[in-house]
C-alpha positions as CSV (number, residue, x, y, z in Angstrom):
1,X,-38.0,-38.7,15.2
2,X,-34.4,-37.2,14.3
3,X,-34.1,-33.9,13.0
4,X,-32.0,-31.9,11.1
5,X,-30.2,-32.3,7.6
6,X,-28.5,-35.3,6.6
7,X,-26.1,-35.5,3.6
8,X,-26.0,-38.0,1.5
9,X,-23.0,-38.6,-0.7
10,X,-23.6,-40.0,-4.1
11,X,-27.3,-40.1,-3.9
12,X,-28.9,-39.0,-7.2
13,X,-29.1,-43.0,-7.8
14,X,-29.3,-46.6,-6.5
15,X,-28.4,-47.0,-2.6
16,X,-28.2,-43.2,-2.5
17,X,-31.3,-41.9,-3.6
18,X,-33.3,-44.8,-2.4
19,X,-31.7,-43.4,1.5
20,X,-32.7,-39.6,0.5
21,X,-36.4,-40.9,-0.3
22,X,-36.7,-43.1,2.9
23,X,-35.0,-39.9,4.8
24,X,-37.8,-37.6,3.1
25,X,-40.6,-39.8,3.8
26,X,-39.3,-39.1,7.9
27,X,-39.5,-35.6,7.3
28,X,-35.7,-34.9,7.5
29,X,-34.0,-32.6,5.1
30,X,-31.7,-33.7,2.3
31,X,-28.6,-32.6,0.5
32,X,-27.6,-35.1,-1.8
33,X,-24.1,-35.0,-4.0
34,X,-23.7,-35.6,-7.5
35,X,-21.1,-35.6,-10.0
36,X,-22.7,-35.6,-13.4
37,X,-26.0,-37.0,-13.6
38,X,-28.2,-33.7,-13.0
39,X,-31.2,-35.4,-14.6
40,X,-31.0,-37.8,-11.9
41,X,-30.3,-35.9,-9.3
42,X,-33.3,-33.7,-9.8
43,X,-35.4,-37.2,-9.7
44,X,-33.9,-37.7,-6.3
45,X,-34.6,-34.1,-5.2
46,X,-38.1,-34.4,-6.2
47,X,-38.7,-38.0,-4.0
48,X,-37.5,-36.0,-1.3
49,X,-39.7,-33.1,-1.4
50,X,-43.0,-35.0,-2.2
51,X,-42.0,-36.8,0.9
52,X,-42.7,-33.0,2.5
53,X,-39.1,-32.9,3.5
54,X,-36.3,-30.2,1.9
55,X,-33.7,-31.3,-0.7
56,X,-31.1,-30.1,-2.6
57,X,-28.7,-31.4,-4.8
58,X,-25.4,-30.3,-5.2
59,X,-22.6,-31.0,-7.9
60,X,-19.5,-32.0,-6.2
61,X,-16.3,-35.0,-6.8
62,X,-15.9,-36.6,-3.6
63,X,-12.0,-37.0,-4.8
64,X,-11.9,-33.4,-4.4
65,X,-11.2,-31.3,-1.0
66,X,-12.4,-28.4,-2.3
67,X,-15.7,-29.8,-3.6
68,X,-16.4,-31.7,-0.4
69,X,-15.7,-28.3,2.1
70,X,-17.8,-27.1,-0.7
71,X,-20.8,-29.5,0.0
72,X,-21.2,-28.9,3.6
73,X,-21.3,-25.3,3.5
74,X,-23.9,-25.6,0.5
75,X,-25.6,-28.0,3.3
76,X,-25.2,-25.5,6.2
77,X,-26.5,-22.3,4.1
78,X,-29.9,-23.6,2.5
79,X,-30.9,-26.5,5.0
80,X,-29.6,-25.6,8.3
81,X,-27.2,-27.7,11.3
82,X,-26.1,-30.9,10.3
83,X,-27.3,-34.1,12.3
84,X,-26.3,-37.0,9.8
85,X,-23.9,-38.0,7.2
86,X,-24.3,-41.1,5.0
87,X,-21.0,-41.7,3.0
88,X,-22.0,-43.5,0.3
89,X,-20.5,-42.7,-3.3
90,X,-18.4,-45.5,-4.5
91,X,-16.7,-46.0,-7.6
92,X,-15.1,-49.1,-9.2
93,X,-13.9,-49.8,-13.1
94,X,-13.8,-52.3,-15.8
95,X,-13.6,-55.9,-14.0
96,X,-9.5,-57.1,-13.3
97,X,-7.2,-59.2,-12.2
98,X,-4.4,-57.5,-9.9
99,X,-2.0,-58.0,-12.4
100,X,-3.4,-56.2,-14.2
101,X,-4.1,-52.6,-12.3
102,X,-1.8,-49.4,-12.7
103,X,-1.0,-46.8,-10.6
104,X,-3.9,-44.8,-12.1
105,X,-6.7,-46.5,-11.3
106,X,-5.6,-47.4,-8.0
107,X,-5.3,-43.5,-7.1
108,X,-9.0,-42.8,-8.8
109,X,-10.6,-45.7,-6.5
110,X,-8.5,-44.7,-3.3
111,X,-9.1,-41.0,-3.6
112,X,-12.8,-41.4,-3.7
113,X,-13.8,-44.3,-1.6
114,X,-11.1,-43.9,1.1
115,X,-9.7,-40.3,1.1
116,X,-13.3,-38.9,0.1
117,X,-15.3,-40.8,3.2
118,X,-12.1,-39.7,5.7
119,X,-12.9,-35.3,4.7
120,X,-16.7,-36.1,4.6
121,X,-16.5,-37.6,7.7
122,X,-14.1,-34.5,9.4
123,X,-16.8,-32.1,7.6
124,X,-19.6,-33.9,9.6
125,X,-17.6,-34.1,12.8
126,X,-16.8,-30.4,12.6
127,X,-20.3,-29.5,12.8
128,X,-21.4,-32.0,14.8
129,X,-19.6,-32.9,17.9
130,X,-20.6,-31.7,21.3
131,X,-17.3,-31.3,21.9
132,X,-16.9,-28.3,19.2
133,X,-20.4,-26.8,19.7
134,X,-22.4,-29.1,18.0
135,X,-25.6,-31.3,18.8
136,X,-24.3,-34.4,18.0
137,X,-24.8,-36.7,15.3
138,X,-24.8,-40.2,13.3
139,X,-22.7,-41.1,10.4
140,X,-23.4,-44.5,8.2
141,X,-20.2,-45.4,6.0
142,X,-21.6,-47.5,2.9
143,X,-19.3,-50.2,2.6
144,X,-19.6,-53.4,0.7
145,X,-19.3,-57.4,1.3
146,X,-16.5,-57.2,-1.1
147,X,-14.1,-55.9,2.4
148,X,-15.1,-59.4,3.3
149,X,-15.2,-61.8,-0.1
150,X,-12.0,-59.5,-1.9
151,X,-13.6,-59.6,-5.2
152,X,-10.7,-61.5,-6.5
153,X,-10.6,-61.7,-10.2
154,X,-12.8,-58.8,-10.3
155,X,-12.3,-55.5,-8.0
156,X,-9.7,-56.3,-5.7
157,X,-8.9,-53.1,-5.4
158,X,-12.5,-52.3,-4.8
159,X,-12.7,-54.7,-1.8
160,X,-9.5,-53.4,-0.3
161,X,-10.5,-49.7,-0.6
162,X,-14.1,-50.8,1.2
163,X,-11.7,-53.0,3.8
164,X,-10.2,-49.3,4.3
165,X,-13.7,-48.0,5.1
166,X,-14.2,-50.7,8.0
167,X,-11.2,-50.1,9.7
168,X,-12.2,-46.1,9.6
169,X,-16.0,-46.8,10.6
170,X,-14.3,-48.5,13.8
171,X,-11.5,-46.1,14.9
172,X,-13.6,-43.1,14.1
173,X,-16.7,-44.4,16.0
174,X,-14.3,-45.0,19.2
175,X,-12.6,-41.6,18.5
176,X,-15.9,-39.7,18.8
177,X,-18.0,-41.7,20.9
178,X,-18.4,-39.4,23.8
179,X,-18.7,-36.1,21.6
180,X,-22.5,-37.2,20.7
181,X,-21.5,-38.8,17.5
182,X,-22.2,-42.7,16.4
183,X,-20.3,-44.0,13.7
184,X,-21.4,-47.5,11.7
185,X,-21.4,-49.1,8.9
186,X,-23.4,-51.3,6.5
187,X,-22.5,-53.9,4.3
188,X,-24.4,-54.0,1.3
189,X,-23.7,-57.3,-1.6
190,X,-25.2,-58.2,-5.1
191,X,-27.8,-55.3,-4.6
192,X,-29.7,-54.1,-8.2
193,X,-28.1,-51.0,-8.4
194,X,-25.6,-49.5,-11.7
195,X,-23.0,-49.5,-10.2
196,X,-22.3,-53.3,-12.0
197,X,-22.6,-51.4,-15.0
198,X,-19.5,-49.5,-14.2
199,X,-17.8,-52.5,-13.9
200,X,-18.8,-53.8,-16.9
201,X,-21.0,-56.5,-16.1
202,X,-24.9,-55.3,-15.7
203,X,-26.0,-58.6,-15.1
204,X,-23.6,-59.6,-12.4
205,X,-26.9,-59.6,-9.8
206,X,-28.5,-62.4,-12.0
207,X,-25.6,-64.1,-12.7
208,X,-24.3,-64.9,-9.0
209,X,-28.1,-64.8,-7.1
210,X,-28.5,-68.6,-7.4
211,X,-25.0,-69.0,-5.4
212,X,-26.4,-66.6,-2.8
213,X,-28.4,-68.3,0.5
214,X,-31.2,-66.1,-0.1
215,X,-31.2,-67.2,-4.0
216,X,-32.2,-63.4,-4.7
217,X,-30.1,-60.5,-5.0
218,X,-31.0,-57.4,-2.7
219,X,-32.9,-53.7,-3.7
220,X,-31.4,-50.3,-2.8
221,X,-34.3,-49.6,-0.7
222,X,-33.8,-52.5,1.8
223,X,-30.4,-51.1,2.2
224,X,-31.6,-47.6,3.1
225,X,-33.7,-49.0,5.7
226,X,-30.8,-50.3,7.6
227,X,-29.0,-46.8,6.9
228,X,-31.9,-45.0,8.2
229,X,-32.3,-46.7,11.2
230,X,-28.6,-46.6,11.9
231,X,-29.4,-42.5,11.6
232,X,-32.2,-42.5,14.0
233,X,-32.9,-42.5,17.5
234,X,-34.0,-46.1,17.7
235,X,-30.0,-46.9,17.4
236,X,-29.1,-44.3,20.0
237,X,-27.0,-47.4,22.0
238,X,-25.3,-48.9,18.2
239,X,-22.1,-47.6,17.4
240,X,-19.0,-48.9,15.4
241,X,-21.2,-51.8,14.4
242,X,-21.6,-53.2,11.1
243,X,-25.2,-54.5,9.4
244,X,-24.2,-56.9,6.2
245,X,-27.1,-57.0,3.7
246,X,-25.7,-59.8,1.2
247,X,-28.3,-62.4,1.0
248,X,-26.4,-64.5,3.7
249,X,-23.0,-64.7,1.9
């Protein structure tokens, strides 16, 4: 089993703290971000350590160099060396057409879900690279089947910013492979989490499962299996790979 602390980026809810829970229940020590839900992220602390592993939770915008360098040292200081990052906060807004978008909003969804994974990511490979000291590592970008579907009349600019993150889980993964460090992605779709809320449209699950293969929509937890594995030792040969979880579409 893989040791060390993991941090896990946006995980006080859905895809986020259902990984921290699965990474607790494998004895490996948690530092989850939030940025306003404390309630929640205490929930998501307390899964962890009933698990028997360490957690803590730490308030910090992933738009936000300062919060991120911020994070990790948090990370380093109460848990100890660093052996896996899951980026995984996301945000999206009120449901679009590209016409529509300003300048505004594409800043506040670039900043966060491109910029935000990119400075996690250098954080990570700071501390973990065998090249710079370290012991190595894994790092699982969340991205979404939007980078493949577009979201059009919905998040387009969702979809492009997640199309960002699978160019970066590639040229990263190649860029570090023989400093110790594996770099993939997953692919999550029309998973029950509330992040549809955000957009607007809590029911969007139910509404588009009977279009999906599978004629289901997906849980945050069978996402955190794939993420977990993708952290562990029984990947040790996967790297710049990509695991969609969409129901088949």
């Amino acid at each position: 089993m893989t040791a060390g602390t993991v941090v896990v980026t946006g995980g006080s809810r859905g895809i986020g703290a259902a990984v921290a829970r699965l990474l607790g229940e494998q004895g490996r020590d948690v530092c989850l971000s939030y940025r306003e839900d404390a309630a929640a992220a205490r929930a998501a602390v307390a899964g962890v350590t009933a698990a028997g592993a360490r957690a803590i939770a730490v308030r910090a915008d992933m738009s936000s160099p300062e919060d991120i360098e911020r994070l990790f040292r948090t990370a380093d200081a109460e848990l100890g060396p660093l052996t896996g990052l899951v980026n995984n906060v996301g945000v999206l807004e009120r449901q679009c057409r590209v016409v529509d978008l300003d300048a505004d909003r594409l800043h506040r969804i670039l900043t966060t879900n491109v910029a935000g994974y990119f400075l996690c990511a250098r954080q990570a490979v700071l501390r973990m690279s065998t090249a710079r000291g370290g012991a190595g590592g894994a790092i699982v970008n969340v991205s979404s089947a939007a980078a493949r579907l577009g979201s059009p009349g919905e998040y387009v600019d969702y979809a492009a910013s997640k199309g960002a993150v699978d160019t970066f889980t590639t040229g990263l993964a190649l860029e570090v492979a023989d400093e110790g460090i594996r770099v993939n992605a997953v692919r999550p779709g029309f998973i029950r989490t509330g992040i549809h809320a955000d957009g607007g449209d809590p029911g969007r699950v139910e509404r588009l499962a009977r279009n999906l293969p599978m004629r289901r929509g997906g849980e945050p937890e069978e996402v955190a299996e794939a993420v977990v594995w993708l952290l562990s030792g029984r990947s040790s040969y996967v790297t710049g790979s990509f695991i969609d979880l969409a129901g088949g579409k």
